[in-house]
C-alpha positions as CSV (number, residue, x, y, z in Angstrom):
1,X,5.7,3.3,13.5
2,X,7.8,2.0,10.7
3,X,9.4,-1.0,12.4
4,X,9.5,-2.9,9.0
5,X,11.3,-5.9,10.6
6,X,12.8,-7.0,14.1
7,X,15.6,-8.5,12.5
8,X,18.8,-6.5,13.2
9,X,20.5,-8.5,10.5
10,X,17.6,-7.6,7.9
11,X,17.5,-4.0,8.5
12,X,21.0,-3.7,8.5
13,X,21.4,-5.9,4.9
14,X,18.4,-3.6,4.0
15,X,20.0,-0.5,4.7
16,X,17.9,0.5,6.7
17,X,18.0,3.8,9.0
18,X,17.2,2.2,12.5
19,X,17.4,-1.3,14.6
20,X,15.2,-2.5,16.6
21,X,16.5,-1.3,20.0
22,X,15.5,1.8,18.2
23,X,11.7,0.0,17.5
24,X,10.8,-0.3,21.2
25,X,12.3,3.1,22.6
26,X,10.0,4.6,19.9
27,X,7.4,2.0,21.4
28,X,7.7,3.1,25.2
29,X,7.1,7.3,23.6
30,X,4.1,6.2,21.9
31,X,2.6,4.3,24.7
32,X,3.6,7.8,27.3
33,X,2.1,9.8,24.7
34,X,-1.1,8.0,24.4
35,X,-2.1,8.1,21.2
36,X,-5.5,7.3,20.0
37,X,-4.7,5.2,17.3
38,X,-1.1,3.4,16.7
39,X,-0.5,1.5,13.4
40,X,3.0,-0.6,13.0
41,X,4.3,-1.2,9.5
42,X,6.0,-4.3,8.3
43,X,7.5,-5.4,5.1
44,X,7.3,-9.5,3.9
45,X,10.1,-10.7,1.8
46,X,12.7,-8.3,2.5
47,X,16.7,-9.2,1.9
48,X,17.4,-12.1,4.0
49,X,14.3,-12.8,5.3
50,X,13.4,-16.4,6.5
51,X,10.3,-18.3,7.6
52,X,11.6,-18.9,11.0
53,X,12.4,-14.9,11.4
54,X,9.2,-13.5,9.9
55,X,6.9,-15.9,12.5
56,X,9.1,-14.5,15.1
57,X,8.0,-10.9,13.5
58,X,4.5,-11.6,13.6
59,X,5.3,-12.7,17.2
60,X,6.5,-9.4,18.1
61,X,4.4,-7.8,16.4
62,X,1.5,-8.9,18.2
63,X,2.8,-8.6,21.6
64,X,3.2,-5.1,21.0
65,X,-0.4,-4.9,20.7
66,X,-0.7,-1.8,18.2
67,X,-3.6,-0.8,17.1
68,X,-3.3,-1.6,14.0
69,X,-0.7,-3.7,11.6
70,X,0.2,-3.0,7.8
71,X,2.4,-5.0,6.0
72,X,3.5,-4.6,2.6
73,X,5.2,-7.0,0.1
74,X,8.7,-6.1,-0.9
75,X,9.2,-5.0,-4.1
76,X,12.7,-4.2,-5.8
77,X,12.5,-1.2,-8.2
78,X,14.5,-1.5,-11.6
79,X,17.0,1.3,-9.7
80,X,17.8,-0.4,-7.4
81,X,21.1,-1.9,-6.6
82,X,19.7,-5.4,-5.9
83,X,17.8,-4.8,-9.5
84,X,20.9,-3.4,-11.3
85,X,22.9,-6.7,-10.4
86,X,19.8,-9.1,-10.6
87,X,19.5,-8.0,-14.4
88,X,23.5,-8.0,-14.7
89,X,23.4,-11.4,-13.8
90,X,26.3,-10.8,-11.2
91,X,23.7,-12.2,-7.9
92,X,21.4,-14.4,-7.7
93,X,18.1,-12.5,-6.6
94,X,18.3,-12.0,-3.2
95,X,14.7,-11.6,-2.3
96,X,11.8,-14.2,-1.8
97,X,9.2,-14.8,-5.1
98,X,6.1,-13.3,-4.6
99,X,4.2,-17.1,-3.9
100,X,6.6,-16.8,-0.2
101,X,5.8,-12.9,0.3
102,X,2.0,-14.1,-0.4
103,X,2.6,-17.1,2.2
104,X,4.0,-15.1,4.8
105,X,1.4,-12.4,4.4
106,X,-1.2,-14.9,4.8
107,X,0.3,-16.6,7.6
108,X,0.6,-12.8,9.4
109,X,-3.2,-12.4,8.9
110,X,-4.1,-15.9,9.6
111,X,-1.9,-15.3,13.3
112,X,-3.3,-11.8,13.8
113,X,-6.8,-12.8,13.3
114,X,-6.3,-15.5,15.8
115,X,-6.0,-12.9,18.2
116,X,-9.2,-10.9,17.2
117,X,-7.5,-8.0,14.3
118,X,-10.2,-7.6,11.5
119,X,-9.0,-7.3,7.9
120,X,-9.4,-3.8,6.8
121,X,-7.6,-3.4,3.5
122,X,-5.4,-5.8,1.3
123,X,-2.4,-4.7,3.6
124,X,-3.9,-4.1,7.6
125,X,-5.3,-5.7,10.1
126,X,-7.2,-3.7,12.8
127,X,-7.7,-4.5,16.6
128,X,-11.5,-2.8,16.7
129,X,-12.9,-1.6,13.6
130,X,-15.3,0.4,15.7
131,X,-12.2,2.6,17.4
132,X,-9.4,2.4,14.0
133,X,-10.2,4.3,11.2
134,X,-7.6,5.5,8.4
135,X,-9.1,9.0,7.2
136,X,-6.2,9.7,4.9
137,X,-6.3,6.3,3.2
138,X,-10.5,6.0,3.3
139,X,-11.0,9.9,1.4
140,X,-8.3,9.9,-0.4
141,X,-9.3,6.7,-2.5
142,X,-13.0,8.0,-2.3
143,X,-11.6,10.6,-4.4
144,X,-11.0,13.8,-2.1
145,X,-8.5,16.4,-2.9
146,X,-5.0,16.0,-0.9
147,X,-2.7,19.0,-0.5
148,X,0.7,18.2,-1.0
149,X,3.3,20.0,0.9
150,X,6.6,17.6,1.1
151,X,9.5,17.9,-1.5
152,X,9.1,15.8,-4.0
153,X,5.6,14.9,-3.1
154,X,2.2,13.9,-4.5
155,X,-1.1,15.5,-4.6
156,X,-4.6,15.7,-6.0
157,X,-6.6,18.9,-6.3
158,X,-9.7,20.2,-8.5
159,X,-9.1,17.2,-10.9
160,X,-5.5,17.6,-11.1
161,X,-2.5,15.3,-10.1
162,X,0.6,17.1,-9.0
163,X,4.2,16.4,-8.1
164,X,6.2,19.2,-5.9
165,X,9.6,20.1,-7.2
166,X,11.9,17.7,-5.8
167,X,15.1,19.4,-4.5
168,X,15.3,21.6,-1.8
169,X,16.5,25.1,-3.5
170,X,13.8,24.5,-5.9
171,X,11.3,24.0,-3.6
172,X,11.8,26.3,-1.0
173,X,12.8,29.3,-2.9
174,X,9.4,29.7,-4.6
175,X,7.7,29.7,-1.5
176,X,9.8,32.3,0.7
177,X,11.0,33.9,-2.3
178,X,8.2,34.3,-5.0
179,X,4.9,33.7,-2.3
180,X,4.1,30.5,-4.9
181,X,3.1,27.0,-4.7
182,X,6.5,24.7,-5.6
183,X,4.8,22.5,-8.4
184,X,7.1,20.3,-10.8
185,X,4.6,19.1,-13.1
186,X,0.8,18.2,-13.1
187,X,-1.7,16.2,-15.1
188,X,-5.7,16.2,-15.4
189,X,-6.8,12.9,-15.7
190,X,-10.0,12.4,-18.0
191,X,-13.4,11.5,-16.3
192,X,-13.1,7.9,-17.6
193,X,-9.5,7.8,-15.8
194,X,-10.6,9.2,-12.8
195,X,-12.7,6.2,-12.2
196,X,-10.4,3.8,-13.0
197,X,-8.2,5.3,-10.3
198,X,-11.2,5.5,-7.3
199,X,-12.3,1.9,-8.8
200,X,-8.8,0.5,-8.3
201,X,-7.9,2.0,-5.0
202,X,-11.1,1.1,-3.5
203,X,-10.4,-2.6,-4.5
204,X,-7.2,-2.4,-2.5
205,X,-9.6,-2.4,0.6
206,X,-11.0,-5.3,-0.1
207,X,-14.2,-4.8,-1.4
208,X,-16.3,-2.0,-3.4
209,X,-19.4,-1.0,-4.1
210,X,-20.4,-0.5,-7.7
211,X,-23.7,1.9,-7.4
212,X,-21.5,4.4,-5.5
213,X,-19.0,4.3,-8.8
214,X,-22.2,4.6,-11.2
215,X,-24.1,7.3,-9.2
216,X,-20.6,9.3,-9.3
217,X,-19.2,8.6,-13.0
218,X,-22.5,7.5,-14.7
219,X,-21.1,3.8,-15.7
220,X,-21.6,0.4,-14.0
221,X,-18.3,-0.6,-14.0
222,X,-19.7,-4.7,-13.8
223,X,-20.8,-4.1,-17.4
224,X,-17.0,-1.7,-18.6
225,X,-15.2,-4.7,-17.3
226,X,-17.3,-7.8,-17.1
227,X,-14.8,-10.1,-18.7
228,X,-12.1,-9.0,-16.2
229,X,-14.0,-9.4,-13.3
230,X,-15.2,-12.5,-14.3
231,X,-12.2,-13.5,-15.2
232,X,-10.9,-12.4,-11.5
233,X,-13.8,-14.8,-9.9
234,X,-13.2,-17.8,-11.9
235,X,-9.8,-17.4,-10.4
236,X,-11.2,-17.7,-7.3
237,X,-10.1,-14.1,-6.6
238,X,-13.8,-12.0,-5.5
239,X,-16.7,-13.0,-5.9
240,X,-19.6,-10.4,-6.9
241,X,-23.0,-10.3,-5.1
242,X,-25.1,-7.5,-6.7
243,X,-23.6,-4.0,-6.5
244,X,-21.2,-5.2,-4.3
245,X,-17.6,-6.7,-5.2
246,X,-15.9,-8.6,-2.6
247,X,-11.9,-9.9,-2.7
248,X,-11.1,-13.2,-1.5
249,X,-8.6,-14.0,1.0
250,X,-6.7,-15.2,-2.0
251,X,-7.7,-12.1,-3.9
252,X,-6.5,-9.9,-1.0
253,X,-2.8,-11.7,-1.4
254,X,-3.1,-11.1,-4.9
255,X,-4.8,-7.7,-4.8
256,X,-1.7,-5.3,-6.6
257,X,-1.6,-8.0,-9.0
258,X,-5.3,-7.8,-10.0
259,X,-5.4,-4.0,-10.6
260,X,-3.4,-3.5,-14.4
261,X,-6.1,-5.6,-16.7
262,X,-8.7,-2.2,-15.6
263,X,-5.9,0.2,-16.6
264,X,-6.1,1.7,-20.2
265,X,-4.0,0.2,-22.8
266,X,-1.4,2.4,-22.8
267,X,-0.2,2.3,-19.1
268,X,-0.2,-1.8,-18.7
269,X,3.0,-3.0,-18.3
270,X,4.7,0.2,-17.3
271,X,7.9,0.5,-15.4
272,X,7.6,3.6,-12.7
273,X,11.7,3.4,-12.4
C-alpha cells in the first residue's frame, strides 16, 4: 500500500493521487481480504515534511501493524518542476538534505525495531522474517529473468535488458495487431557488467556474500574492488568478515550512495533524467 505520508498537506503539496482518508479505507479492504503478507510504503523528505510530522508517520505507521514497512528517500529528478526552479534559482529547494532524509530514516528504523520489525534491506523493516519474504525483490537481484509486461516497463531476459514501448498505440497495437512482443529498445550487458549489477543490488539488502558472486562470475569481487571496499569500511560503512560483506547501520542510511565507485567508468556520474 503506497501510503507515502499521512500528511494531507504533504500529499497534496506533493501532488499526489490520494489522502489519507483514502490510506485507511484501502486499510480496512486489505485487512477483509486477508492477505498473507501486507507491506506499506513511505517516503522521508518529501515537500514539506517536518520532524514533528514524520514521528507522527512512523506513529501511524506502526499502529497499522503491516507486515512489513519500506521507506524510501526522496529524490527530485532533474525534470522535475521542483528541479527546474531549484536550478533556475527562482525557489529555494524545497526538500530536506539528504543528512535529515538519513535522520528520519534512522529514527523510523530505530522506532520500528523498538517494536520487534527486523531490518531486511537498506529500505524495509519486517514484522517476522520467518513469515515475510519479498520473491520479486530477493530473485530478481539474484539475477533471475523478469518478464516485463506494463507500458513503458522494464525487464530482464536471457542476458538482455529491455524497455517496452512507452505509449499506449505503440504498445498495444503490436500485440493485438501483429501477435509480437511491444519492445522499445534492449541492451546485453557484458559478463563483467552483469556482476556489477547482482553485486550492487545485493548490497542494497544489506549484506552479500562474495563466494556466491565468485562461483557464478569466476572473480572474487574483495580482490576487483579492494580499495573501494576498504575505503567503504574505514568509513565506518560495512565491515567484511571472510566471504561475507555486511553494511552498517550507517552504511544502510548511506547504501544508494555507496553503489557508483563499483560502476564502470563510463556510467559514474550519470543523470537518468
Amino acid at each position: 500500500l503506497g501510503v507515502e505520508n499521512f500528511s494531507d498537506q504533504v500529499l497534496e503539496e506533493n501532488g499526489r493521487a490520494h489522502l489519507s482518508p483514502e490510506v485507511y479505507r484501502a486499510w480496512e479492504w486489505i485487512q477483509a481480504a486477508q492477505f498473507p503478507n501486507v507491506n506499506i510504503d513511505l517516503i522521508a523528505g518529501m515537500v514539506g515534511e517536518t520532524w514533528d510530522n514524520w514521528r507522527d508517520n512512523i506513529r501511524r505507521a506502526i499502529e497499522l501493524s503491516p507486515d512489513s514497512v519500506t521507506i524510501y528517500q526522496m529524490e527530485l529528478p532533474y525534470n522535475t518542476v521542483y528541479s527546474k526552479d531549484i536550478l533556475g534559482n527562482k525557489i529555494e529547494t524545497p526538500v530536506a538534505d539528504w543528512p535529515l532524509k538519513r535522520a528520519w530514516v534512522d529514527y523510523a528504523f530505530d522506532e520500528l525495531a523498538a517494536v520487534g520489525y527486523h531490518v531486511s534491506s537498506a529500505y524495509t523493516m519486517v514484522k517476522d522474517p520467518n513469515k515475510v519474504n519479498f520473491s520479486y525483490r530477493d530473485n530478481l537481484w539474484a539475477g533471475a529473468d523478469l518478464l516485463a509486461t506494463g507500458i513503458a516497463s522494464f525487464g530482464h531476459v536471457s542476458g538482455w535488458h529491455y524497455q517496452n514501448l512507452p505509449e499506449w498505440d505503440q504498445y498495444i497495437n503490436p500485440l493485438l495487431e501483429e501477435g509480437r512482443l511491444p519492445l522499445g529498445r534492449g541492451l546485453q550487458p557484458t559478463s563483467h557488467q552483469a556482476l556489477i549489477r547482482q553485486m550492487i543490488l545485493q548490497l542494497k539488502r544489506g549484506y552479500l556474500n562474495t563466494g556466491e558472486l565468485r562461483d557464478k562470475f569466476g572473480v572474487d569481487v574483495l580482490d576487483e574492488w579492494r580499495v573501494e571496499w576498504e575505503s567503504h569500511a574505514a568509513d565506518g560503512m560495512l565491515t567484511i568478515d571472510g566471504e561475507r560483506i555486511e553494511l552498517t547501520r550507517k552504511g544502510l542510511l548511506h547504501a544508494d550512495g555507496l553503489l557508483p565507485v563499483f560502476f564502470e567508468p563510463e556510467h559514474r556520474g550519470v543523470r537518468y533524467t
